[in-house]
ROVEXLUM-271427 format. One record per residue: x, y, z of N, C-alpha, C, CB in turn; residue number from 1; chain; residue in one letter. Coordinates in steps of 0.001 Angstrom, whole numbers. Atoms other than C-alpha are relative to their C-alpha. Glycine has a CB too. Example, Ala and Ser with C-alpha at 12.3 -4.5 7.8 and 13.67 -1.06 7.14 Angstrom:
+---------+---------+---------+---------+---------+---------+---------+---------+---------+---------+---------+---------+-----+--------+--------+
!     n.X !     n.Y !     n.Z !    ca.X !    ca.Y !    ca.Z !     c.X !     c.Y !     c.Z !    cb.X !    cb.Y !    cb.Z ! num ! chaine ! residu !
+---------+---------+---------+---------+---------+---------+---------+---------+---------+---------+---------+---------+-----+--------+--------+
!     890 !   -1190 !       0 !   12300 !   -4500 !    7800 !     900 !    1200 !       0 !    -992 !      27 !    1246 !   1 !      A !      A !
!    -820 !   -1190 !     -60 !   13670 !   -1060 !    7140 !    -770 !    1090 !     730 !     414 !     462 !   -1415 !   2 !      A !      S !
+---------+---------+---------+---------+---------+---------+---------+---------+---------+---------+---------+---------+-----+--------+--------+
END
This chain:
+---------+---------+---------+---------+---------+---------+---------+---------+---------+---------+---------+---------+-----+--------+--------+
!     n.X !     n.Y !     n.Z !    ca.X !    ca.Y !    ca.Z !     c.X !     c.Y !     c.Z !    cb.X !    cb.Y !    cb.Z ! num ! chaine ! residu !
+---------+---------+---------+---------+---------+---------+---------+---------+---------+---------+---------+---------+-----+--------+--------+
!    1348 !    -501 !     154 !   86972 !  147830 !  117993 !    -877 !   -1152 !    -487 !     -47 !    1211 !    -984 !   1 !      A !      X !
!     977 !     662 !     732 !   83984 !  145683 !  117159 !   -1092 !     525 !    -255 !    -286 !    -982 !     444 !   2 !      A !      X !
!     629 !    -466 !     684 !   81597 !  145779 !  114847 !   -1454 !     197 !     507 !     213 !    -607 !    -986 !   3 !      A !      X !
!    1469 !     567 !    -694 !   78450 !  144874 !  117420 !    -281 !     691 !    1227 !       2 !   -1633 !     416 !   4 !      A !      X !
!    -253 !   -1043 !   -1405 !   78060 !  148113 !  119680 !    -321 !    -493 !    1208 !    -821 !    1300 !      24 !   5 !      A !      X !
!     585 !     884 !   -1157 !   75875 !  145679 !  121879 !     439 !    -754 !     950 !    -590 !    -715 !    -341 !   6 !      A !      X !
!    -890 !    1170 !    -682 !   78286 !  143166 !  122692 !    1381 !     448 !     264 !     117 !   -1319 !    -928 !   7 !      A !      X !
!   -1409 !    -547 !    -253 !   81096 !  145449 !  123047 !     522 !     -12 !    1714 !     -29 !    1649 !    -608 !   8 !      A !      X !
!    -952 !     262 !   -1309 !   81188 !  145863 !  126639 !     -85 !   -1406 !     857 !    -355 !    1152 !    1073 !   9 !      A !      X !
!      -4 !    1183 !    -217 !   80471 !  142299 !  127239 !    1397 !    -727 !     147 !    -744 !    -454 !    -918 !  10 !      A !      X !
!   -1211 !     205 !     655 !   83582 !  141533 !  125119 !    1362 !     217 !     646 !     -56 !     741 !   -1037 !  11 !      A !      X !
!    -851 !    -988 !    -814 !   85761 !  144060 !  126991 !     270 !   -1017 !    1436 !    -970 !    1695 !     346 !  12 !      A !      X !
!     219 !     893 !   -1311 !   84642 !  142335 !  130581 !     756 !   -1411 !    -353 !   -1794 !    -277 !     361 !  13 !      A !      X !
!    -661 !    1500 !     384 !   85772 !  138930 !  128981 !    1394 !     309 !     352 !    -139 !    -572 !   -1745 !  14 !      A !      X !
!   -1918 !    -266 !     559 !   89108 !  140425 !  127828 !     768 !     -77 !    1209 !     512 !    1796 !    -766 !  15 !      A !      X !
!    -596 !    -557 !    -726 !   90032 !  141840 !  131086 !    -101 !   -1159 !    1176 !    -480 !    1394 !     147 !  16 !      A !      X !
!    -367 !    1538 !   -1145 !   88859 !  138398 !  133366 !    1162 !    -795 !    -678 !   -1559 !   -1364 !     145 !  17 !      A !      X !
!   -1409 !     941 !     503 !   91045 !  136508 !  130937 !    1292 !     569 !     468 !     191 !     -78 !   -1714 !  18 !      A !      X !
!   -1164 !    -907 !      82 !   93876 !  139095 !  131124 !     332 !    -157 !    1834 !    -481 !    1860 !    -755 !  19 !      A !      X !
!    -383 !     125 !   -2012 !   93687 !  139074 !  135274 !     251 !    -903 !     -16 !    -978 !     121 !    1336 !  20 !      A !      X !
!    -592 !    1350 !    -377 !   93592 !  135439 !  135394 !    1616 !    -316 !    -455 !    -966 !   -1109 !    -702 !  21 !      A !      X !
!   -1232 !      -8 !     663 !   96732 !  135581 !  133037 !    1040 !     399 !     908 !     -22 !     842 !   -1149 !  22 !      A !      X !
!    -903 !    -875 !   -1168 !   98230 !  137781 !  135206 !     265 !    -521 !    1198 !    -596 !    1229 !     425 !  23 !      A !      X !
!    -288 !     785 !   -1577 !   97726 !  136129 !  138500 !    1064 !   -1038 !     -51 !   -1388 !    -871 !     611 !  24 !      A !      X !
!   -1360 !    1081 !     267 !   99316 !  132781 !  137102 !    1214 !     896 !    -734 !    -486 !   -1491 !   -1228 !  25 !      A !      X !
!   -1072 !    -698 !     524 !  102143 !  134723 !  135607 !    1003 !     560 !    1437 !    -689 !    1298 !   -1016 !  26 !      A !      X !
!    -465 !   -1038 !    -908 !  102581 !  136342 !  138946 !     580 !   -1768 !     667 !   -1390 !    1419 !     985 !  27 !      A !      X !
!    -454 !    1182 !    -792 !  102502 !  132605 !  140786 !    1343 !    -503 !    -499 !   -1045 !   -1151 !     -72 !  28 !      A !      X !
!   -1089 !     273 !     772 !  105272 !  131767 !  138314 !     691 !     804 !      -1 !    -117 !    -280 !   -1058 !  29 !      A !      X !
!    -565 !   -1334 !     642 !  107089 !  134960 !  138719 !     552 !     301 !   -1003 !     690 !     471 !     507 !  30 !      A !      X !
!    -323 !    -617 !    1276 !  106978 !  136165 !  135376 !    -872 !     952 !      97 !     -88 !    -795 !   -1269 !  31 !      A !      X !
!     761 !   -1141 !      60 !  105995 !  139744 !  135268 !     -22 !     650 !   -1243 !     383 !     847 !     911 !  32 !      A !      X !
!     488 !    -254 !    1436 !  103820 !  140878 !  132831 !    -319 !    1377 !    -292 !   -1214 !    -784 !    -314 !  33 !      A !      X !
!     -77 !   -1507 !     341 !  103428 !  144594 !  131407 !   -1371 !      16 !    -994 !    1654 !     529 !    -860 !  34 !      A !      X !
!    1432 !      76 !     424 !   99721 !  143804 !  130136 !   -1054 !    1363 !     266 !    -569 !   -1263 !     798 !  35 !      A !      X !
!     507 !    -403 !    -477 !   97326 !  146413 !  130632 !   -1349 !    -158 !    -253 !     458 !     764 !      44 !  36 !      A !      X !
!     895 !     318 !     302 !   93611 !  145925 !  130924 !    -504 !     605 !   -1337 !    -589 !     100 !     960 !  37 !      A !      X !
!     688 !    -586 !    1146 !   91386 !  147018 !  128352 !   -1213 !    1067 !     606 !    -654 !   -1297 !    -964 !  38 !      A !      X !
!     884 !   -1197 !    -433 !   88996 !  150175 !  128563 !   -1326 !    -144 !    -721 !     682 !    1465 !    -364 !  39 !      A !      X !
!    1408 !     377 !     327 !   85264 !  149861 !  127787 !     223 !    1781 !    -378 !   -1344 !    -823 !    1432 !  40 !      A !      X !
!     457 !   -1682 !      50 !   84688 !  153093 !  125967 !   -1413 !    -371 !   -1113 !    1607 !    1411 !    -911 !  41 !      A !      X !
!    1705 !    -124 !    1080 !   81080 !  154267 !  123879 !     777 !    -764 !   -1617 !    -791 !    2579 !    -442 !  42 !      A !      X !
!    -519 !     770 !    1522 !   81739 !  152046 !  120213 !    -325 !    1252 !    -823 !   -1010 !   -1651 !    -652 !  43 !      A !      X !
!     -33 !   -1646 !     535 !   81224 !  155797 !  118404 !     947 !     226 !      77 !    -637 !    1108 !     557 !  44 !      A !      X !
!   -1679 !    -518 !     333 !   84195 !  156802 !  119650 !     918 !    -732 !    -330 !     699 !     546 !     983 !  45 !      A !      X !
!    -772 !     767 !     192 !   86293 !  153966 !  119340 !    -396 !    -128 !   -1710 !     -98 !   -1179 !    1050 !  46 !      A !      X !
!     434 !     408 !    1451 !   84351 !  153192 !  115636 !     988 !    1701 !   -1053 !   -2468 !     -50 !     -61 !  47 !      A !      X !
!    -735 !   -1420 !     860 !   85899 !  157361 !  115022 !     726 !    -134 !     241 !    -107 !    1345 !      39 !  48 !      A !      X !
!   -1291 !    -243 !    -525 !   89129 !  156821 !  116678 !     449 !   -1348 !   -1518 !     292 !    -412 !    2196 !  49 !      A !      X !
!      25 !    1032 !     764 !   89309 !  153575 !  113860 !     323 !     764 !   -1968 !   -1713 !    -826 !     446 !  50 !      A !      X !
!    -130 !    -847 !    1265 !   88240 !  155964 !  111162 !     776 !     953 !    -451 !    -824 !     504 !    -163 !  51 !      A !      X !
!   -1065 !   -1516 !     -84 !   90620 !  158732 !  112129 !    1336 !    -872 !      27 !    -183 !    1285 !    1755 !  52 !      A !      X !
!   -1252 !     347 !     460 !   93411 !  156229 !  111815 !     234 !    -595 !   -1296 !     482 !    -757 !     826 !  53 !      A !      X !
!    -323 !     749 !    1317 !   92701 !  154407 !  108581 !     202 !    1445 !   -1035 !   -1486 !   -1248 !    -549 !  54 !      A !      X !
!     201 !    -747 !    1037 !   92126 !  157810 !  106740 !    1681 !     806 !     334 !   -1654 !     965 !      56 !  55 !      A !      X !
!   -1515 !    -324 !     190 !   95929 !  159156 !  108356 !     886 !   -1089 !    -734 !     641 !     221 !    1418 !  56 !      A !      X !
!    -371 !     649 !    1061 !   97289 !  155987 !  106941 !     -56 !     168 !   -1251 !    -337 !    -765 !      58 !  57 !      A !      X !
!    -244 !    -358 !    1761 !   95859 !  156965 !  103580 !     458 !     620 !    -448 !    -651 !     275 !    -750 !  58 !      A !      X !
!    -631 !   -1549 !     691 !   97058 !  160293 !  103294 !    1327 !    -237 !     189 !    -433 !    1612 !     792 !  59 !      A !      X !
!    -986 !     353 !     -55 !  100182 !  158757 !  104283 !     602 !    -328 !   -1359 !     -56 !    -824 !     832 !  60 !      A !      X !
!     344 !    1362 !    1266 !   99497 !  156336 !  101319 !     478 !     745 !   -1149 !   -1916 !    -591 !    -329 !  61 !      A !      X !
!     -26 !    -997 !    1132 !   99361 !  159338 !   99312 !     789 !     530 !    -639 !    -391 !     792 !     154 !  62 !      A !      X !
!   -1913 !    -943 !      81 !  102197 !  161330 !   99919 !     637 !    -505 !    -684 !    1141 !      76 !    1235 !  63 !      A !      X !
!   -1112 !     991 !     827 !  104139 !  158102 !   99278 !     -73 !    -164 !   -1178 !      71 !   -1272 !     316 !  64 !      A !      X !
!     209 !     428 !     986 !  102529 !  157443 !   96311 !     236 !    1159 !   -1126 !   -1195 !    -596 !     132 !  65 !      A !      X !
!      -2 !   -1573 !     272 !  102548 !  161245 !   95383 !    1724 !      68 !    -601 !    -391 !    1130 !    1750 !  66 !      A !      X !
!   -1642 !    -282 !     312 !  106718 !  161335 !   95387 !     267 !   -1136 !    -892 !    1142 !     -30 !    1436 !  67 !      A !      X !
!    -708 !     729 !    1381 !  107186 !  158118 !   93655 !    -410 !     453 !   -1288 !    -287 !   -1520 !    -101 !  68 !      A !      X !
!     625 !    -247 !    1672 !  104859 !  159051 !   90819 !    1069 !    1346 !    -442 !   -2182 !     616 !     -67 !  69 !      A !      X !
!    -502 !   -1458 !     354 !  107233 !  162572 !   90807 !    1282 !    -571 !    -173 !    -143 !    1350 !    1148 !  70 !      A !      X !
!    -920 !     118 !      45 !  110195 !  160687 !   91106 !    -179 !    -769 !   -1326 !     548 !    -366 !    1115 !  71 !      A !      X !
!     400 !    1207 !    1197 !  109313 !  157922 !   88404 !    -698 !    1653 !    -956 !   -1676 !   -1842 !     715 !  72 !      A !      X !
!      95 !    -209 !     926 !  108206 !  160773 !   86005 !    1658 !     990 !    -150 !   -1467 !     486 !    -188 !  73 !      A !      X !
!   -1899 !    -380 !     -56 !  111889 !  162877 !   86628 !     563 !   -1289 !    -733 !     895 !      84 !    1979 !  74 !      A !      X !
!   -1376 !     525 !     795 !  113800 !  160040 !   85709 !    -969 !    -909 !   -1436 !    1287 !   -1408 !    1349 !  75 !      A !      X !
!     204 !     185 !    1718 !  111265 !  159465 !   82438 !    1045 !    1030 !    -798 !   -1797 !     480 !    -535 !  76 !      A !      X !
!    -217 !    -645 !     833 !  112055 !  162354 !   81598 !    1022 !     514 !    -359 !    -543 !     540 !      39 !  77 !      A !      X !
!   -1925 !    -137 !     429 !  115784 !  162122 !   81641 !     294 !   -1137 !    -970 !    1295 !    -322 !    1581 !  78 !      A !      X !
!    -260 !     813 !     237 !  115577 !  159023 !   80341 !    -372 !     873 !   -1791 !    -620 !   -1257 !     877 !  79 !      A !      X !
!     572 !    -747 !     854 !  113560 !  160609 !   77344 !     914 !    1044 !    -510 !   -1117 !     486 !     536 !  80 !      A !      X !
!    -901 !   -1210 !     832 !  116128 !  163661 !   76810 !    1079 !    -897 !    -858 !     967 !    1245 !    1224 !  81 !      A !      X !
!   -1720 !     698 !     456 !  119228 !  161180 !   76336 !    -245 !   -1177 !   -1343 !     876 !   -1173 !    1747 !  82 !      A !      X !
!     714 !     433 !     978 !  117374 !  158734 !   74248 !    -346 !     800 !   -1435 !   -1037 !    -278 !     640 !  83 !      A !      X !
!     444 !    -440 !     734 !  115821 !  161199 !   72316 !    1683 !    1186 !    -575 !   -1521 !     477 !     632 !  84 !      A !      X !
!   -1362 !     110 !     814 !  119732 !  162881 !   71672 !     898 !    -991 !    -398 !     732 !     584 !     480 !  85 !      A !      X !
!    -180 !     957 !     972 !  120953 !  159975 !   70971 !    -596 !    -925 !   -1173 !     295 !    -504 !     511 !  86 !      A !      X !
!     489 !      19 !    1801 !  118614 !  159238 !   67728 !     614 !    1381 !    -463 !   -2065 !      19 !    -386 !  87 !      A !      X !
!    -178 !   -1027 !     878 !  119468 !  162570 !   67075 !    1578 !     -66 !    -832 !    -220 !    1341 !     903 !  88 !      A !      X !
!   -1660 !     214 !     656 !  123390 !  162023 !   66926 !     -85 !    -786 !    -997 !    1165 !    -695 !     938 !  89 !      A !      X !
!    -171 !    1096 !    1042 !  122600 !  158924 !   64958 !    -630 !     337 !   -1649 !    -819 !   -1352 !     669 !  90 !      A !      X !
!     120 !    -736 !    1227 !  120784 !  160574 !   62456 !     814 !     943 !    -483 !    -976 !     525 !     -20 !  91 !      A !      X !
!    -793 !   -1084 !     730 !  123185 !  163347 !   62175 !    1553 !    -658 !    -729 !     351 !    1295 !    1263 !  92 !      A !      X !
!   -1188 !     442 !     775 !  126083 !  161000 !   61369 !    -714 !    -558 !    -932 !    1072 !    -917 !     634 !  93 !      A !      X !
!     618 !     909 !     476 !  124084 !  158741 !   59225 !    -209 !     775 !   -1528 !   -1263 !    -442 !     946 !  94 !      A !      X !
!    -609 !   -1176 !     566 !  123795 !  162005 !   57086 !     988 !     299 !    -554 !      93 !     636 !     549 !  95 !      A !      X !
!   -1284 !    -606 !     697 !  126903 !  163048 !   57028 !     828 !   -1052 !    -494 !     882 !     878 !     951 !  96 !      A !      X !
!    -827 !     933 !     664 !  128030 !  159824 !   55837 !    -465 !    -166 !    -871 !     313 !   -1039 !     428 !  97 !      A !      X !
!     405 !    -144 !    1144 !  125445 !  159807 !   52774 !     213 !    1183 !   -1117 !   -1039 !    -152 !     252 !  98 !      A !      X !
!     -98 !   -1223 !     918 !  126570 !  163368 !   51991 !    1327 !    -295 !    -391 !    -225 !    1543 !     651 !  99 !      A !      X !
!   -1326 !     114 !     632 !  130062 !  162173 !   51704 !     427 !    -702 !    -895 !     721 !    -220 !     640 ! 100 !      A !      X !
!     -61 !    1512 !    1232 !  129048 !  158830 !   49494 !    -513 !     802 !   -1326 !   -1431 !   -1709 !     440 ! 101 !      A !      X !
!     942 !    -804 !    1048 !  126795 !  161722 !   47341 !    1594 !    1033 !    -842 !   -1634 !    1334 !    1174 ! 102 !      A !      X !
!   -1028 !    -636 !     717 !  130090 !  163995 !   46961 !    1211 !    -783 !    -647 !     496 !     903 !     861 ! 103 !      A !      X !
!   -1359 !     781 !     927 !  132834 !  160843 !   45997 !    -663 !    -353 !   -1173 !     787 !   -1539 !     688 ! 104 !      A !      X !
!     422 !     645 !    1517 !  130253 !  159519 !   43306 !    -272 !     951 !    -997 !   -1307 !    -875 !      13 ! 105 !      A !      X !
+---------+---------+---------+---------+---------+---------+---------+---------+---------+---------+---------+---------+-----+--------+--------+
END
């Protein structure tokens, strides 16, 4: 797509003499080429067909970004349970070893 609705089908016309000439020598050389021209369409639609793919990319973007953030807070919050029982164990022995220094003295 370009940005210069004016010069678009100018552009196009270029593309497609280059692309034939390409083609011809390609052909003299037999090497066959699977090129296809280019299509002159209104720059509106092509400028919406542009917009209608960057904005599926985003929502793509999203999703992805959507599950990691769900996955990345899951394993906080495992991380967080086990952590947070293990201070607990440590305090509970830590305890029961001052209650046992409190009952020999």
């Amino acid at each position: 797509m370009l940005l210069h609705p004016a010069k678009s089908p100018a552009v196009v016309q270029s593309s497609n003499d280059i692309a034939t000439g390409v083609h011809d020598f390609h052909g003299r050389l037999g090497i066959t080429s699977g090129r296809r021209s280019s299509e002159a369409r209104r720059w509106a639609d092509a400028a919406a067909e542009a917009k209608d793919k960057a904005l599926a990319a985003g929502a793509k973007g999203v999703g992805a970004a959507r599950t990691l953030g769900t996955e990345t807070l899951d394993r906080a919050g495992s991380v967080k349970g086990r952590l947070s029982s293990g201070i607990a164990e440590r305090t509970r022995r830590r305890r029961g070893g001052a209650e046992e220094r409190d009952g020999e003295g």
